[in-house]
N, C-alpha and C positions, 0 to 999 in steps of 0.2 A: 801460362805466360806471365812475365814478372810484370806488374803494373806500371805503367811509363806516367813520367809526371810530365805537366805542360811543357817545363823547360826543356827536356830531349823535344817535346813538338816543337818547340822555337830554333832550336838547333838544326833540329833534321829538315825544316822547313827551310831555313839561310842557308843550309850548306847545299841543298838539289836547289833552291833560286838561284842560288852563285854559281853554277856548273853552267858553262857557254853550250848552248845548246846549237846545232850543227841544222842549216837547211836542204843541205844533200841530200839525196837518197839511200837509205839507211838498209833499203834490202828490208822491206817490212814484207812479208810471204803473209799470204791469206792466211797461214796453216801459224805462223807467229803470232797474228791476232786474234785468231779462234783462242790461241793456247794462253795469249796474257788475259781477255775477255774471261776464258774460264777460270785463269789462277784467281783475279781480281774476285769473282763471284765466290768462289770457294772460299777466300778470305773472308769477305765480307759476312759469310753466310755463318763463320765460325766464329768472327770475332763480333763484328758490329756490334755497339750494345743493345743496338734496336732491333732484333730479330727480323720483324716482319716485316718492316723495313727493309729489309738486308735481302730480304727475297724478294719484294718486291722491284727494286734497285737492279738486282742481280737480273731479275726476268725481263725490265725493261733494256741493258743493256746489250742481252741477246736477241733480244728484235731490232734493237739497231744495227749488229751485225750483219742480221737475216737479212736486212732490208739496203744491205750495200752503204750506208752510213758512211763504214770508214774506209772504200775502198779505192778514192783516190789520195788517200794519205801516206805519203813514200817515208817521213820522217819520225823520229821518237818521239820528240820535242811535241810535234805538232797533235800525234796520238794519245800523247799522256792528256795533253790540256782539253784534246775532244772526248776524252773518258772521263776525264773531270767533269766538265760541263757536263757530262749527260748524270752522271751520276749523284750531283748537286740537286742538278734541274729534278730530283725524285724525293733525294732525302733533305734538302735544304739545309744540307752541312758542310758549315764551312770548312770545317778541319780534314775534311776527306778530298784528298787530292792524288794523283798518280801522275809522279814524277820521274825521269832520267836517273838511273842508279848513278852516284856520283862517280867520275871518270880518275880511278886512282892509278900513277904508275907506279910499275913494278922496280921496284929500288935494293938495292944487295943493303942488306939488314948489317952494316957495321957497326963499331961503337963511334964510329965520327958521325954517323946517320943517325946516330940514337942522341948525340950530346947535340946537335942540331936540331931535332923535332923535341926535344926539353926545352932548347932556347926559347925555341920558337912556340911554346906549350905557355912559356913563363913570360913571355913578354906580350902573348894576349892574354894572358892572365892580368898582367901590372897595366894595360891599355884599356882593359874593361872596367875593370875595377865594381866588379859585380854589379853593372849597369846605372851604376850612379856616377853622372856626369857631372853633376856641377849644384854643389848648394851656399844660397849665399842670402844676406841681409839684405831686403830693399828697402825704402824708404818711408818711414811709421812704422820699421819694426814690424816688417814681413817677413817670416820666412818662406825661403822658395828652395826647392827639389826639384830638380830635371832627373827623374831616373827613367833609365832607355830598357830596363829589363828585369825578372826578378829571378837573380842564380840562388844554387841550393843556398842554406839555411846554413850550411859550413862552409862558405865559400861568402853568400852576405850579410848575415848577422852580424860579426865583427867591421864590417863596414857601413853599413847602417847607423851602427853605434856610434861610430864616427862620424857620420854628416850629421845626424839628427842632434847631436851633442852640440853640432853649431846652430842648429836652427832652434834648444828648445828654454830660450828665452824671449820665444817670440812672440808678438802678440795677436801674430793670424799665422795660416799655413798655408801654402800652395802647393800642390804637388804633381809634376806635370808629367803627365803622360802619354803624349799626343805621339811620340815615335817609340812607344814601348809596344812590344810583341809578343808578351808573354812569356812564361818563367814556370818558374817552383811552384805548388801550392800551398808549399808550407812557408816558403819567406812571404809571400802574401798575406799568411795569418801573423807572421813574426809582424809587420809593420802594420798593421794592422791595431794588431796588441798596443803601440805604441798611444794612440788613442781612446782607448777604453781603459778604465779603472775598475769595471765589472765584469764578471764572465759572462761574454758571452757567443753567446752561436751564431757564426760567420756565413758558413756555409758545409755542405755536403758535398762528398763522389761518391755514386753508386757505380759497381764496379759489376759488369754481365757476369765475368769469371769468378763463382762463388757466389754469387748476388750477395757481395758484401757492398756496404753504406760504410765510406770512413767521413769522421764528424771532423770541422773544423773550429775550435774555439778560440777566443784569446784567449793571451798568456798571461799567467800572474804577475811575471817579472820578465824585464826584457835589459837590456845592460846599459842602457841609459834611461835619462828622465821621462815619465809619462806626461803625455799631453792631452789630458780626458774633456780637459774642457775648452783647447782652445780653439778657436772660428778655424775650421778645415773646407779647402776647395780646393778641386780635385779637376786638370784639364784635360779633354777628351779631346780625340780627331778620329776619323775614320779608319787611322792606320793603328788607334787604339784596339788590340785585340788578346784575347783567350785569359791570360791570369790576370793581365792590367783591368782586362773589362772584370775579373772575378772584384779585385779590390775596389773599383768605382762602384761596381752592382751591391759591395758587401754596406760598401760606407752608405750607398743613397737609401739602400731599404734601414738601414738602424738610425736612417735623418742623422749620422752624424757629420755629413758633408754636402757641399752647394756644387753639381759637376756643371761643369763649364766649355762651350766646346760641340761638338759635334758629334751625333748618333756613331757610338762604336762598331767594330765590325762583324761582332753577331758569332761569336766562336767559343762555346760554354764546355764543350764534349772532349774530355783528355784522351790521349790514348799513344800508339805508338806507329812507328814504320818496319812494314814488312815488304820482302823479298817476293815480287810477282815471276819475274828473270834475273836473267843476268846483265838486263837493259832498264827494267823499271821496276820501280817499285810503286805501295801504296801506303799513304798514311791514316789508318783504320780508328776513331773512336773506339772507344774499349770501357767507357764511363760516361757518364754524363752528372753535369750539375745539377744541385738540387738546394736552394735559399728555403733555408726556413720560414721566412718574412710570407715571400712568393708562393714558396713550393714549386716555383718550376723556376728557368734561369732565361739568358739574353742568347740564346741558341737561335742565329736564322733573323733575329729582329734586331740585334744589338742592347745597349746599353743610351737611354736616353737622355741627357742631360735637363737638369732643371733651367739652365741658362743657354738657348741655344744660338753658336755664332759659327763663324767659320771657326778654323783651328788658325787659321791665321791672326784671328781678333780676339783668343779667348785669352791670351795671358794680360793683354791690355784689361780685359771688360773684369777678369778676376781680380787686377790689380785696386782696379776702382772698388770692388766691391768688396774685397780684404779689406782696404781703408777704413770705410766705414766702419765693418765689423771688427780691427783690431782697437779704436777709436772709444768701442762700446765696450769690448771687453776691457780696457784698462779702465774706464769709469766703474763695470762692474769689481777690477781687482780690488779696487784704490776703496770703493764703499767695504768689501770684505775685510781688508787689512782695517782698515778701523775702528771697524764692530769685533774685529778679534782684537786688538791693542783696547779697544775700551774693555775688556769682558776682561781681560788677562788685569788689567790696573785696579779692576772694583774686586777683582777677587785676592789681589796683593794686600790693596789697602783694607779689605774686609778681614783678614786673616786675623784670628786671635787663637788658634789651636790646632791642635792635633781634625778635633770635629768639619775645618774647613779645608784642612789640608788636599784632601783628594780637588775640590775645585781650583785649587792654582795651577798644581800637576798640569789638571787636565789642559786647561787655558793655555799652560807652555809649551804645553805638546803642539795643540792648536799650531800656533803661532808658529812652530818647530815646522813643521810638515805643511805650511803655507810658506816658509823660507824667510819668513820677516827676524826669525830672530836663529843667531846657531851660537854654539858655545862659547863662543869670545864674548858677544852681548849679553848671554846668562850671565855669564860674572861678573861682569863688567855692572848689572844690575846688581847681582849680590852686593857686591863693595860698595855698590854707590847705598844701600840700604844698610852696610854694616857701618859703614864710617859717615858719609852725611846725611842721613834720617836718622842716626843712631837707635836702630830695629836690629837689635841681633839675632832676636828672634828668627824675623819675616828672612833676614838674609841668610839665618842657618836653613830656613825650606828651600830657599833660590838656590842655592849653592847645593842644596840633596836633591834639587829636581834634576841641575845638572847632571849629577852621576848615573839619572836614571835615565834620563834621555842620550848621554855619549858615555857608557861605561867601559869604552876602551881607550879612556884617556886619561893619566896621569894626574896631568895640571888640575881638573874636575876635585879628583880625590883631595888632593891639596889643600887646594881652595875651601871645600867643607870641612876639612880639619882643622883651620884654620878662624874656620866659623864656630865649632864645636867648643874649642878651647874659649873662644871668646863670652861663652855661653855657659862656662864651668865645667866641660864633657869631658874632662881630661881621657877616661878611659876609649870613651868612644871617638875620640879626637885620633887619639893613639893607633885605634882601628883604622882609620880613614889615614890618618898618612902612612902607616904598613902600608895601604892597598896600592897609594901613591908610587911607590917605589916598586912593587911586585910589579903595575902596568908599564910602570917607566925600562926595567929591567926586562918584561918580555917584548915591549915594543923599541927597544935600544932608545929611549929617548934623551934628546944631548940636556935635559936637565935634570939628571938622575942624580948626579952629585949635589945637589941644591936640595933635590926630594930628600937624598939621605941626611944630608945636616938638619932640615926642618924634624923628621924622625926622630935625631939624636937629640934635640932640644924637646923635645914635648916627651920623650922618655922620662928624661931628670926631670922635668917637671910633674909628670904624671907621679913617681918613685919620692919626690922630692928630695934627690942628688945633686949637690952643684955640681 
């Protein structure tokens, strides 16, 4: 059997709770529930990832039969949820339930039938929007996520990248997950990845079929900005369950989040929905989680938050306590950028050769990949060192650090050529603006014609041709 991820259990769970379930009598014959009793056990006893369990469960459920249990129950509805509860009441799993096969009608298969269920494919497609509802700036430079789900990894990775793209100049996070139901577990590890700068191990599924372990890590690179260090709380409700609880459980064991909110609903164990009849089906575990941190997961007991409110007070009580902690982190940015601007100025003004070169580099980098400075302020420093410090020198390094840290830029090359010649490099000068025009010519850049006239001049100069 092919491995099912949380998010078919999110689905296949919404779509048999959506199905209007009928109080009539449904013609349930002794000889119907002997027959779904045995399919359920049969399943269970093949798939479950708990074996022993699974015969257990299965043996308890035939003494409730024996013992007349279910045999004033005339309807589906009512039978699936008394086979749930008994088979809960054993293995204390949440994700194991036996529900109503979903009630489809039969429809002549034309092409107006088919451009119709595409409309209708595509427009809860563009309605869901891979369970991100709503992100937005609150006040001190919060950011906030309301996501309601986690869809495959090709469906919201590109979306992701999109909301997190507005939230990641922020200087706290919130991420709320209080009506999320579970998902993928690999867009789990994708935002995830967002918050860590190092690899590391999230979480495990061990899988019965095979007794294969697949490992979950973050990712090296994800399509927007990382946010590794900044204050993350994360809102919990009871209606918090399966992959949302994976992502609160992943963040609270690596402390790299404060959860807020209310004991989740205890649903760690993946797996898929199988065919008991033609009336019910069951949703069978087929894996369970396994946290590195732990070693075991929030199966049966939930997901416990550090900050415990209702769900109804937790976005208020996170709000408070983002404040503070975005409050602390900008004191903490504002001391870093500093101690990097001073470390970058002692190592400019210290500069006398080739011997110190490598410590400016480095310090610009710094500052580069902290975001205080990009390539319009390198130059913009160069020239201010070539023309009023008159440091031709110090402004021919500033202007070579440029090309090393953006060497898919034009203007960069220019600019060092420009320094070079001032410096007497003519040949090397000559180099640097060729490269000018090669970047400008493969990136169509609209200052090409400017690149090539500065070329044609430091030619004759270099040649000494008027």
């Amino acid at each position: 059997m092919k491995k099912l991820s949380i998010c078919l259990l999110a689905f296949l769970v919404t779509t048999i709770c959506c199905q209007p379930l009928t109080a009539q009598n449904d013609g349930l014959t002794q000889a119907f529930k002997e027959q779904t009793i045995k399919g359920v056990n049969d399943l269970m006893i093949d798939h479950y990832v708990f074996p022993e369990v699974a015969k257990k469960t299965a043996a308890y459920l035939s003494e409730q039969l024996k013992s007349g249990q279910y045999d004033d129950i005339s309807d589906v509805g009512s039978f699936g949820d008394a086979l749930t509860k008994a088979v809960q009441s054993v293995n204390h799993d949440k994700h194991m339930r036996i529900r109503p096969m979903p009630v489809r009608k039969e429809v002549e298969n034309t092409p107006e039938r088919m451009i119709e269920e595409q409309m209708a494919n595509l427009i809860q497609h563009r309605n869901r929007m891979a369970g991100f509802k709503e992100a937005k700036k609150l006040d001190g430079n919060i950011g906030y996520l309301d996501l309601r789900g986690f869809a495959s990894v090709d469906a919201g990775a590109p979306v992701a990248d999109l909301y997190m793209g507005l939230l990641e100049t922020s200087d706290a996070v919130i991420i709320d997950l209080r009506k999320n139901g579970g998902g993928s577990p690999e867009m789990v590890q994708y935002l995830c990845s967002y918050f860590f700068d190092k690899h590391v191990h999230l979480n495990s599924l061990y899988w019965r079929q095979g007794e294969q372990t697949q490992e979950f890590w973050t990712l090296g690179e994800v399509g927007g900005k990382k946010m590794s260090d900044v204050p993350l709380f994360v809102l919990t409700s009871a209606r918090t369950f399966s992959a949302a609880e994976e992502f609160s459980y992943n963040m609270q064991t690596q402390k790299r989040a404060t959860l807020v909110g209310e004991t989740t609903g205890g649903g760690a164990n993946p797996g898929g929905g199988f065919p008991i009849n033609k009336k019910l089906m069951v949703f069978i575990p087929t894996g369970k989680a396994i946290n590195p941190v732990t070693k075991t997961n929030w199966e049966g007991v939930g997901v416990v938050p550090e900050v415990k409110t209702l769900a109804e007070d937790a976005f208020d009580k996170a709000v408070e306590l983002a404040t503070i902690a975005a409050e602390n982190y900008r004191h903490q940015l504002e001391k870093k950028y500093k101690e990097l601007f001073a470390n970058l100025n002692s190592n400019i003004d210290a500069y006398r050769g080739s011997s110190s070169e490598k410590s400016v580099v480095e310090s610009m980098k710094a500052c580069k990949e902290a975001g205080l400075i990009g390539e319009g302020e390198i130059n913009g420093l160069g020239y201010q060192y070539l023309i009023e410090h008159e440091k031709p020198l110090t402004a021919e390094l500033i202007f070579k650090t440029n090309t090393l840290l953006y060497p898919n830029s034009a203007n960069v090359y220019d600019s060092y050529g420009e320094a070079l010649a001032a410096n007497g490099k003519l040949n090397q000068a000559l180099k640097s603006y060729e490269m000018a025009v090669q970047v400008a010519e493969k990136n169509g850049a609209p200052n090409l014609d400017l690149f090539k006239e500065n070329l044609e001049k430091i030619k004759k100069k270099a040649t000494g041709k008027p």
